[in-house]
Every structure is written in C-alpha cells, then in structure tokens.
C-alpha positions, 0 to 999 in steps of 0.5 A: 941312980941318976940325978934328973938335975945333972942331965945333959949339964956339963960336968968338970972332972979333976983332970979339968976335963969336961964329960957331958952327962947321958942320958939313961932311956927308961923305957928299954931300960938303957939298951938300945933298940934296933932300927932292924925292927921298925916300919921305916926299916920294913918300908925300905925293905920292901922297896929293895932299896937302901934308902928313900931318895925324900922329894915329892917331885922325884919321888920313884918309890911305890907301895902296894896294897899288897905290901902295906898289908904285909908290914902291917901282919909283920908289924902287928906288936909294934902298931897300935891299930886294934885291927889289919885295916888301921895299922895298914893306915898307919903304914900308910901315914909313915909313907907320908914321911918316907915320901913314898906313894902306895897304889901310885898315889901320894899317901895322904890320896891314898888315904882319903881313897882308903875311907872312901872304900876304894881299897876295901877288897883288900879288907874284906 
C-alpha cells in the first residue's frame, strides 16, 4: 500500500541514489489504458490522418454529420450522453480542441447550428 505522503517526493536509496516515487492510477487499478480506444483516437481515424495539424488558420480536417454519428455509436460506453444526439455533442466538443471543423464550419458553429436544428435530419 502506498503511503499518500511519499508521492512524487524524492526519496534516497542507500546507494545515495535518488528514485522518484510513482504514482499508482486507482481508477484502472495500475494498468494503463490504451489511447487506441479514446475519441481523439477515433477522430483521427476517421480523418485517415496520423495526426491533426492544430491551427484554426490551416486547419484542412472536416467531419461529417456522418462520421461524429458514427464515433459516437462507437463510443456509446465511453460518452456520458444519455442519448445518440448528446454524445455526438460531445464528439463535436473534442473537435474543438483537435481543431478539426464538422459540416465545413468551426465546432463550436456547429454546435450553435446543431441546437438551432440545423443538423436535425440527422437525429430524426
């Protein structure tokens, strides 16, 4: 069991050696999880793209309706969205910082378009 106190601290073996203590993650109980799994991940796949390039102004990555719909079905156990129209929300809102734009717009844009019921034949 680890002792809360020791965490990060420094601590000097007899080899006057320094060993900087870890940290256990209890909430996957010390095993790591894979980065395969998350939204960002399955943004990026679904751009076929190894990564986004992270500027407004060069910004060349688009979304569609389509696809946030998709990674949202994909991700339905890892979103907290009670329903398909609230976790694609909250696919669009990591849009926002992959800076990647949905439907050609920015994703906040999108966003304000989506509860202004631009987007609704796509939930109906």
């Amino acid at each position: 069991m680890w002792n809360n106190q020791n965490i990060g601290d420094r601590i000097p073996t007899q080899h006057t050696q320094i060993v900087k203590v870890g940290r256990r993650d209890t909430i996957t109980g010390g095993k790591h999880m894979s980065a395969r799994n998350e939204t960002p991940h399955k943004v990026v796949q679904a751009l076929g793209k190894k990564k986004c390039n992270g500027s407004w102004d060069e910004a060349s990555e688009n979304l569609t309706m389509d696809q946030i719909k998709k990674i949202a079905n994909e991700q339905e156990e890892r979103l907290t969205g009670s329903n398909l129209y609230a976790r694609c929300r909250e696919v669009m809102g990591t849009c926002v910082a992959m800076r990647v734009k949905i439907e050609g717009y920015a994703p906040k844009e999108a966003l304000e378009r989506m509860t202004k019921g631009e987007f609704s034949e796509h939930f109906s």
